[in-house]
Backbone and ligand atoms as CSV (ligand in chain L), in Angstrom:
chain,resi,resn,atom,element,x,y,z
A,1,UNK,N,N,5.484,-18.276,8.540
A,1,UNK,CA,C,4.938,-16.923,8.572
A,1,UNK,C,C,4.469,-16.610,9.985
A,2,UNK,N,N,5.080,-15.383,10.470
A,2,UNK,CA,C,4.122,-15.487,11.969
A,2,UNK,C,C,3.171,-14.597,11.853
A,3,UNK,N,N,2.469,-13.943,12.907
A,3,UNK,CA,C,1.219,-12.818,12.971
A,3,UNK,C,C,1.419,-11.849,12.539
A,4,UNK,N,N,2.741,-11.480,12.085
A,4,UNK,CA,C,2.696,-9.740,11.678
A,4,UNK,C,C,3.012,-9.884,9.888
A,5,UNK,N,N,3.041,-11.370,9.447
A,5,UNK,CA,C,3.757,-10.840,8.300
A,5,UNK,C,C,2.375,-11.746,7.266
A,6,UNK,N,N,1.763,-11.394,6.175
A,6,UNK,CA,C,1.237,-11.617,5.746
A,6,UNK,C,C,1.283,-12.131,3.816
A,7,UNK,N,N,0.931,-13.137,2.699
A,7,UNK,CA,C,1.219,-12.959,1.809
A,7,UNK,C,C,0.124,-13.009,0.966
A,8,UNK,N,N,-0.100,-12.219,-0.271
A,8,UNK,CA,C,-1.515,-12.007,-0.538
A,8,UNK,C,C,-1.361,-12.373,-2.099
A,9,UNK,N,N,-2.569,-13.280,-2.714
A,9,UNK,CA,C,-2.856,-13.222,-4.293
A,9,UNK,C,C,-3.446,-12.355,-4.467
A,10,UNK,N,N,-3.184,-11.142,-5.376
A,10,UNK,CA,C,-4.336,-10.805,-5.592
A,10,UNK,C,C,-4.579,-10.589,-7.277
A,11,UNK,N,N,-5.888,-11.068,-7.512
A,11,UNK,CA,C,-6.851,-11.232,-8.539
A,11,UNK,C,C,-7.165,-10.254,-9.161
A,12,UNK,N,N,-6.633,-9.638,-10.164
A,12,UNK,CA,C,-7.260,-8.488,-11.265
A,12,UNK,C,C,-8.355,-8.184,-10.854
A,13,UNK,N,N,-9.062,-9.033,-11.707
A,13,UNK,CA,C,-10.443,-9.383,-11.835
A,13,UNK,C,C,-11.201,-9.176,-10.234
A,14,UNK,N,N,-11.129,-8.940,-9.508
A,14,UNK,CA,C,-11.397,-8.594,-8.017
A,14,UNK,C,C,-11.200,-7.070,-7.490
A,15,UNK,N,N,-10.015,-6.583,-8.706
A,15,UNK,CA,C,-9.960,-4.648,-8.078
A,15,UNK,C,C,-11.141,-4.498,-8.850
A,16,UNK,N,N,-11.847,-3.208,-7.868
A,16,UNK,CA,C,-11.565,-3.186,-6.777
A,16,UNK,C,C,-12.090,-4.018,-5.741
A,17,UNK,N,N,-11.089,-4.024,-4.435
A,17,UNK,CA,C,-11.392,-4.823,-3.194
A,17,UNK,C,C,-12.171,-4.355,-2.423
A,18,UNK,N,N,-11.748,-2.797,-2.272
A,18,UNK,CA,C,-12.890,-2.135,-1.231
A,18,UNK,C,C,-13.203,-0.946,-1.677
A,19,UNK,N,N,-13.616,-0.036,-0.799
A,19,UNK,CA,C,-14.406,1.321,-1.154
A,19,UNK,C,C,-12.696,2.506,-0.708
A,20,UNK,N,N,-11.925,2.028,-0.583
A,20,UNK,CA,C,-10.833,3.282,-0.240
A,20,UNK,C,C,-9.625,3.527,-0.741
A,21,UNK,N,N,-9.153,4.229,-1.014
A,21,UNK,CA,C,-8.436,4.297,-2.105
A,21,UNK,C,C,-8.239,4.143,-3.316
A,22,UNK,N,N,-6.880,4.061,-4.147
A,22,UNK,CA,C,-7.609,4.277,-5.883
A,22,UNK,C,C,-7.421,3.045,-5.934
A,23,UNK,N,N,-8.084,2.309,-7.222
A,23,UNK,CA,C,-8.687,0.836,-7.168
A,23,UNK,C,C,-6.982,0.361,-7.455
A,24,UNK,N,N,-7.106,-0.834,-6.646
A,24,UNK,CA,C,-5.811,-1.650,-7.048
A,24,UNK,C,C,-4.864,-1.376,-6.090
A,25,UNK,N,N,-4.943,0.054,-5.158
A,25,UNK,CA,C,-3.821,0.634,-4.609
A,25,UNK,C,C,-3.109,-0.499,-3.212
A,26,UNK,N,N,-2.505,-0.921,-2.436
A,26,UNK,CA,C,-1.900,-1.172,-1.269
A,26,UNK,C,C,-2.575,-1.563,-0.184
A,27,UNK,N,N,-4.061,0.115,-0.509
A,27,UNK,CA,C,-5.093,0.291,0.862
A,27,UNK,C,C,-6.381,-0.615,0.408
A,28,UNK,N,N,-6.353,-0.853,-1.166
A,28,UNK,CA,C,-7.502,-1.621,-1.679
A,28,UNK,C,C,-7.299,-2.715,-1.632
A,29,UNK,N,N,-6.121,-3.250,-1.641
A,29,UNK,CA,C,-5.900,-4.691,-1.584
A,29,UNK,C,C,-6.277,-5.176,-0.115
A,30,UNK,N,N,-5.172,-4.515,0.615
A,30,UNK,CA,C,-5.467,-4.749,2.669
A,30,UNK,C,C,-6.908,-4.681,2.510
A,31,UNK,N,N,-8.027,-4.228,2.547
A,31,UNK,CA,C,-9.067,-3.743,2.582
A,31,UNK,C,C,-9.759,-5.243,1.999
A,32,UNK,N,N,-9.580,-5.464,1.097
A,32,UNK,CA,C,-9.880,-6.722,0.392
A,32,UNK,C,C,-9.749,-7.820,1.228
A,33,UNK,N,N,-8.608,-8.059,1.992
A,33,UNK,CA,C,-8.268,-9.345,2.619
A,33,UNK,C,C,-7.945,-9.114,3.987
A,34,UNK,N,N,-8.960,-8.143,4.345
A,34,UNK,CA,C,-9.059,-7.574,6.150
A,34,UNK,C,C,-7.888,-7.154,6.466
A,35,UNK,N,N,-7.003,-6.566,6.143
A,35,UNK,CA,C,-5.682,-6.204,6.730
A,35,UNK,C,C,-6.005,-4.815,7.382
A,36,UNK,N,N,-5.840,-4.621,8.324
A,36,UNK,CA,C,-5.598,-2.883,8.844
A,36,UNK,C,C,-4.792,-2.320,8.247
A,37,UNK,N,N,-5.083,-1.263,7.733
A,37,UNK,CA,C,-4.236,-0.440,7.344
A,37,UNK,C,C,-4.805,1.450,7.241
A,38,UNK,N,N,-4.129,2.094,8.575
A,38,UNK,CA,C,-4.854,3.138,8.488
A,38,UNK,C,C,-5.076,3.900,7.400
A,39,UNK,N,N,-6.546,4.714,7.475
A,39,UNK,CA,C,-6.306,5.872,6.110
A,39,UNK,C,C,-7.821,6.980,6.903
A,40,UNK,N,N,-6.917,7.780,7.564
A,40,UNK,CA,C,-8.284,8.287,8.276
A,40,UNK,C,C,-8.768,9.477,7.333
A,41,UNK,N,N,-8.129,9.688,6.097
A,41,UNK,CA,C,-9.025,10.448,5.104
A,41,UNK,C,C,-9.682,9.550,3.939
A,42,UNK,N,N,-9.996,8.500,4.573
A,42,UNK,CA,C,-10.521,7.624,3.605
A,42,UNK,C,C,-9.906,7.223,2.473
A,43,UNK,N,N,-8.385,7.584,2.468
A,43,UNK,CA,C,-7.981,7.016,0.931
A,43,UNK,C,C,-7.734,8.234,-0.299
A,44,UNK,N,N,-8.065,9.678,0.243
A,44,UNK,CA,C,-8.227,10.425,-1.011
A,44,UNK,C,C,-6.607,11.618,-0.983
A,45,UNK,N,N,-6.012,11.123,-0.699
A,45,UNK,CA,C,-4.501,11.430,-0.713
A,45,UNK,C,C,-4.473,12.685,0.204
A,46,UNK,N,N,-4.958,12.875,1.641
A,46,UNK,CA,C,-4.911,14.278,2.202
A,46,UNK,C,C,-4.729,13.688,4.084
A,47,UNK,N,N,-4.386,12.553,3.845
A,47,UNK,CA,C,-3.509,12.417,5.086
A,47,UNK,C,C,-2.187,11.665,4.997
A,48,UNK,N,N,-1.420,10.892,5.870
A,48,UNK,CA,C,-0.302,9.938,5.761
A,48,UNK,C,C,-0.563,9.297,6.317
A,49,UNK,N,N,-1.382,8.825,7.058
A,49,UNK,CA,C,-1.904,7.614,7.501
A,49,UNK,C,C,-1.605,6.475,6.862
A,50,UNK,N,N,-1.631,6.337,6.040
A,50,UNK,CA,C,-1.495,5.043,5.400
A,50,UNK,C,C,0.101,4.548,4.972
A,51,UNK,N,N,0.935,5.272,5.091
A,51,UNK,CA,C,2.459,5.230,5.196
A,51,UNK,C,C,2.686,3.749,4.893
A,52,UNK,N,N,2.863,3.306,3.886
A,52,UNK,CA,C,4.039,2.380,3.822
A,52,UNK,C,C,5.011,2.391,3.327
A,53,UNK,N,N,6.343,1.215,3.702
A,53,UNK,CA,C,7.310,1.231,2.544
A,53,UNK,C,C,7.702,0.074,1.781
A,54,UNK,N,N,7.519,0.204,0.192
A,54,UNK,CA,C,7.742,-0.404,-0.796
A,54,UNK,C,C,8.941,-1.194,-0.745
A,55,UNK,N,N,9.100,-2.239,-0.197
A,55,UNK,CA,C,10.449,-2.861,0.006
A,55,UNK,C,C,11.254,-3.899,-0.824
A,56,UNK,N,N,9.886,-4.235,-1.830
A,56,UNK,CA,C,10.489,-4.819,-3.320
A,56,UNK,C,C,9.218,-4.205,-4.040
A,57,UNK,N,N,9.682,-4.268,-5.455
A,57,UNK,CA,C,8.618,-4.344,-6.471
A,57,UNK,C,C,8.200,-2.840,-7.015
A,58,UNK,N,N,8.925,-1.694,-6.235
A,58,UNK,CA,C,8.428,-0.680,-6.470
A,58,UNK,C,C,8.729,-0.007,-7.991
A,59,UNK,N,N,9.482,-0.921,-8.979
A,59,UNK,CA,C,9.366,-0.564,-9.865
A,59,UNK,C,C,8.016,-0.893,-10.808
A,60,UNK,N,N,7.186,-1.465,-10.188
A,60,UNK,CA,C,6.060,-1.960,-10.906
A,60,UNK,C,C,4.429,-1.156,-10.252
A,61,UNK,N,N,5.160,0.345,-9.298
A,61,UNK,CA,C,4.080,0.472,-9.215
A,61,UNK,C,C,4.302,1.641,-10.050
A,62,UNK,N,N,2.943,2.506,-9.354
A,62,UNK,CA,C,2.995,4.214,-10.194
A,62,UNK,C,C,3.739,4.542,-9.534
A,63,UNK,N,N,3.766,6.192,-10.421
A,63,UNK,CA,C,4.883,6.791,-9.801
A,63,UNK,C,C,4.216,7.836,-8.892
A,64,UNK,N,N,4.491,8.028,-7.259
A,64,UNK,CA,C,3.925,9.311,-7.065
A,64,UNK,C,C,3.605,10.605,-7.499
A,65,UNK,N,N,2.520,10.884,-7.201
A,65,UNK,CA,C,2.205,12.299,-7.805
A,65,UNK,C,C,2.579,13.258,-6.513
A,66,UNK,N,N,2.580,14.678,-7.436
A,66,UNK,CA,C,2.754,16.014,-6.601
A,66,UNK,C,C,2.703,15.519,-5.135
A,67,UNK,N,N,1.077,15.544,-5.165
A,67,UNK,CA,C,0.111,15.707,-4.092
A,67,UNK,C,C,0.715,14.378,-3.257
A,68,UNK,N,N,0.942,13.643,-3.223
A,68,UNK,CA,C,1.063,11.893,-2.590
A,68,UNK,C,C,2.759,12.910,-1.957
A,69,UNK,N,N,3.447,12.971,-2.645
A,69,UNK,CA,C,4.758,13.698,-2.265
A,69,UNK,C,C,4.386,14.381,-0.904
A,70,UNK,N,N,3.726,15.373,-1.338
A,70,UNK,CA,C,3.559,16.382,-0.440
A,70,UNK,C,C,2.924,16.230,1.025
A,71,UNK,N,N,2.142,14.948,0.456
A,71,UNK,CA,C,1.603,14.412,2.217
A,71,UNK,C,C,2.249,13.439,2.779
A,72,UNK,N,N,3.107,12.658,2.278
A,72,UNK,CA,C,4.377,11.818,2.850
A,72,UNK,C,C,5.299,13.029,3.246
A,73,UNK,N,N,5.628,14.126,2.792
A,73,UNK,CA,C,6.434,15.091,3.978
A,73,UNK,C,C,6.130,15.006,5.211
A,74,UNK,N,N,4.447,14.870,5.596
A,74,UNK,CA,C,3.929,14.698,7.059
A,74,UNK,C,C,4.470,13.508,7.691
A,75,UNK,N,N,4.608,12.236,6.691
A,75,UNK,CA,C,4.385,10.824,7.489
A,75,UNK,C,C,5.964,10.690,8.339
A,76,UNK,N,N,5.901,9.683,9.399
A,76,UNK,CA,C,6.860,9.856,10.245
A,76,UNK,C,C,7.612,8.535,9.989
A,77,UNK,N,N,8.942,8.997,10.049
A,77,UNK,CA,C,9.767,7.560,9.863
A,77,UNK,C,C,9.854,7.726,8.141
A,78,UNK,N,N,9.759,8.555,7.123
A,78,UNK,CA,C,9.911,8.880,6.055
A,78,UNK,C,C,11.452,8.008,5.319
A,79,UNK,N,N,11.109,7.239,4.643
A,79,UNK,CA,C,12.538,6.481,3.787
A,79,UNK,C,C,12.208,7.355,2.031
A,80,UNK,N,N,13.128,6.784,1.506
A,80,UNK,CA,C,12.910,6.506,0.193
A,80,UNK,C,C,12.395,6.020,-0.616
A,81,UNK,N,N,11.909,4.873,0.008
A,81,UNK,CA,C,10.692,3.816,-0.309
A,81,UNK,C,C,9.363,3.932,-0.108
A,82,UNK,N,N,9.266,5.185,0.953
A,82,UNK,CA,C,8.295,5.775,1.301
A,82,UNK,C,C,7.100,5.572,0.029
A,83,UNK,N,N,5.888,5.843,0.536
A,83,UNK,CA,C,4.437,5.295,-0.451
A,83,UNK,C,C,3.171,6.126,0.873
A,84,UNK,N,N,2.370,6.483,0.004
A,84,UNK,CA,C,0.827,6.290,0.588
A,84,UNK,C,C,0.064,5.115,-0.065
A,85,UNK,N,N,-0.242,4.573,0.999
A,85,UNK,CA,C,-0.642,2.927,0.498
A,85,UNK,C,C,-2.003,3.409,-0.240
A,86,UNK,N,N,-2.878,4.325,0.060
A,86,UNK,CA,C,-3.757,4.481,-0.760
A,86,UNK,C,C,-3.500,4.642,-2.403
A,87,UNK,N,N,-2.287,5.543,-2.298
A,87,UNK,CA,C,-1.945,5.846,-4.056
A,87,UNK,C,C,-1.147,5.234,-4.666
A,88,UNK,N,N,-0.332,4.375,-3.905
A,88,UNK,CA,C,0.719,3.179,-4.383
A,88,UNK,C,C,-0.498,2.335,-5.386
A,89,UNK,N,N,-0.048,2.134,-6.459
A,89,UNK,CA,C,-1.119,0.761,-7.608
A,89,UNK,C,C,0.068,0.183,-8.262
A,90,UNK,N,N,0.341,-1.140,-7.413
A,90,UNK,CA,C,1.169,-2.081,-8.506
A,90,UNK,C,C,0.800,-2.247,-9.635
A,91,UNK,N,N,1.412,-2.909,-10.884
A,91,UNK,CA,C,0.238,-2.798,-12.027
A,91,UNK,C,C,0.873,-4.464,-12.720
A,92,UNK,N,N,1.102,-4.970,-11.671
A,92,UNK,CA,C,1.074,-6.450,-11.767
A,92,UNK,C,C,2.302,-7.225,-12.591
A,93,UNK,N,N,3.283,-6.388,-12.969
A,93,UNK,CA,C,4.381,-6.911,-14.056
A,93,UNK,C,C,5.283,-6.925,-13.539
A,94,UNK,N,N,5.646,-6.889,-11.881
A,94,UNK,CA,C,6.153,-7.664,-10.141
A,94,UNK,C,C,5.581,-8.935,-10.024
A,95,UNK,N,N,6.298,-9.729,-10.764
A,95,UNK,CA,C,6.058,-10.962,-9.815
A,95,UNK,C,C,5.966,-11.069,-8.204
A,96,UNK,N,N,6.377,-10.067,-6.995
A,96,UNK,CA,C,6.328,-10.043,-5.706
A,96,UNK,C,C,6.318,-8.526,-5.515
A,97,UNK,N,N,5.304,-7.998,-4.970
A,97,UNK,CA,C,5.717,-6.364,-4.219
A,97,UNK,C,C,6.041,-6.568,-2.818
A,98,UNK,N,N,7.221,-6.313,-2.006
A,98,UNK,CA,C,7.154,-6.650,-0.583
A,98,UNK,C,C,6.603,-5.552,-0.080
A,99,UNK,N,N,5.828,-5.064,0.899
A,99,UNK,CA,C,5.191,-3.938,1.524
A,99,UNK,C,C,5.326,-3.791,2.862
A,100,UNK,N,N,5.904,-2.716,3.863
A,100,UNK,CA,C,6.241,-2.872,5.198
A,100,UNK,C,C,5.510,-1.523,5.743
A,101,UNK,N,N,4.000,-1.977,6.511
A,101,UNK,CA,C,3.796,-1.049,7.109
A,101,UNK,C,C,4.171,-0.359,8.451
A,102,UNK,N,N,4.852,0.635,8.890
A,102,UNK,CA,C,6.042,1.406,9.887
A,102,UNK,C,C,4.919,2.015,11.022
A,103,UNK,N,N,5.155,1.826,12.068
A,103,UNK,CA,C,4.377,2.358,13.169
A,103,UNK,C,C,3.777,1.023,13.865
A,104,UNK,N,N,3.038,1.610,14.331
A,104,UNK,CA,C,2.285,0.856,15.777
A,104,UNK,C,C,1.624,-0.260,15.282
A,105,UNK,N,N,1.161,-0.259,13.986
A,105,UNK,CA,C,0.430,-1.560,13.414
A,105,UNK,C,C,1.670,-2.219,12.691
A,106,UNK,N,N,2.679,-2.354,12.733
A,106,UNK,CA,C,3.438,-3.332,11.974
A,106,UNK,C,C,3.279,-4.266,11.389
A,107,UNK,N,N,3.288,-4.439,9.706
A,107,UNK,CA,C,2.797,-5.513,9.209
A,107,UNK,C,C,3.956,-5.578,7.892
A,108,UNK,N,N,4.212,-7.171,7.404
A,108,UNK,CA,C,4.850,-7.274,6.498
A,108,UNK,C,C,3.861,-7.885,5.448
A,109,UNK,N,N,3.577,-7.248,4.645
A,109,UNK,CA,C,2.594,-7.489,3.308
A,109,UNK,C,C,3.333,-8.137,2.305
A,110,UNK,N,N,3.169,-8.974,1.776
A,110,UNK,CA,C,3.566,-9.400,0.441
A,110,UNK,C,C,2.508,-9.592,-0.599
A,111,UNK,N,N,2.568,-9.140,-1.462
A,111,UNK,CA,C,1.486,-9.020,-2.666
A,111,UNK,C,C,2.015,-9.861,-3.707
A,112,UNK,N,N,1.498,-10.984,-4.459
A,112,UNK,CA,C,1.763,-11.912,-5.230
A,112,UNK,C,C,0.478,-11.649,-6.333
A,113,UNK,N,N,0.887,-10.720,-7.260
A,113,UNK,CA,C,-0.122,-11.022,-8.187
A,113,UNK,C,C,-0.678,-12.305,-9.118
A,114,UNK,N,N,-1.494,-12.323,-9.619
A,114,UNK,CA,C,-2.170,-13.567,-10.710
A,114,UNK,C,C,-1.107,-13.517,-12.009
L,1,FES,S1,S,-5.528,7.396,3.549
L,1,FES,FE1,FE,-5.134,9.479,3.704
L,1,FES,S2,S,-3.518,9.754,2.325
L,1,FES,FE2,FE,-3.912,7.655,2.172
């Protein structure tokens, strides 16, 4: 594993991790296990800051809403896989979510649930 790529357990019983985003989400987990991951509206779905892309597992999360849609139109570098890590919530029935955050903080997340 080198410095940019990271792999994470994470523990039910532990969401939530932090104070940002909806519990369980991408930004709660990073948050949990010190990862940077921007969200300069704190998590409440009204920036793109938090841009990631779902690169396995995305059938195990939610499904975007309206609003999550509508502010990934802003985010840059936009795929299909596209996510706001704040509103992305795996719901654990992924044995592996791969997660690739795009921009200046580059990070490869892997989420390994319990
Ligand atoms: S932190 Fe602003 S939309 Fe996710």
């Amino acid at each position: 594993m080198d410095g940019d790529e990271h792999t994470l357990s994470v523990d039910p019983s532990q969401i939530p991790y932090g104070r940002s985003g909806q519990p369980g989400s991408i930004l709660d987990i990073c948050e949990g296990f010190d990862l940077a991951l921007e969200h300069t509206c704190g998590g409440v779905c009204a920036c793109a800051t938090c841009h990631v892309i779902v690169r396995d597992g995305s059938s195990s999360c939610n499904e975007a809403t309206d609003d999550e849609l509508d502010q990934l139109e802003e985010a840059p570098g936009l795929t299909l896989s596209s996510r706001l890590g704040c509103q992305c919530v795996p719901n654990g029935t992924s044995k592996i979510v791969i997660v690739e955050v795009p921009g200046w903080n580059r990070n490869a997340v892997k989420e390994t649930p319990h």
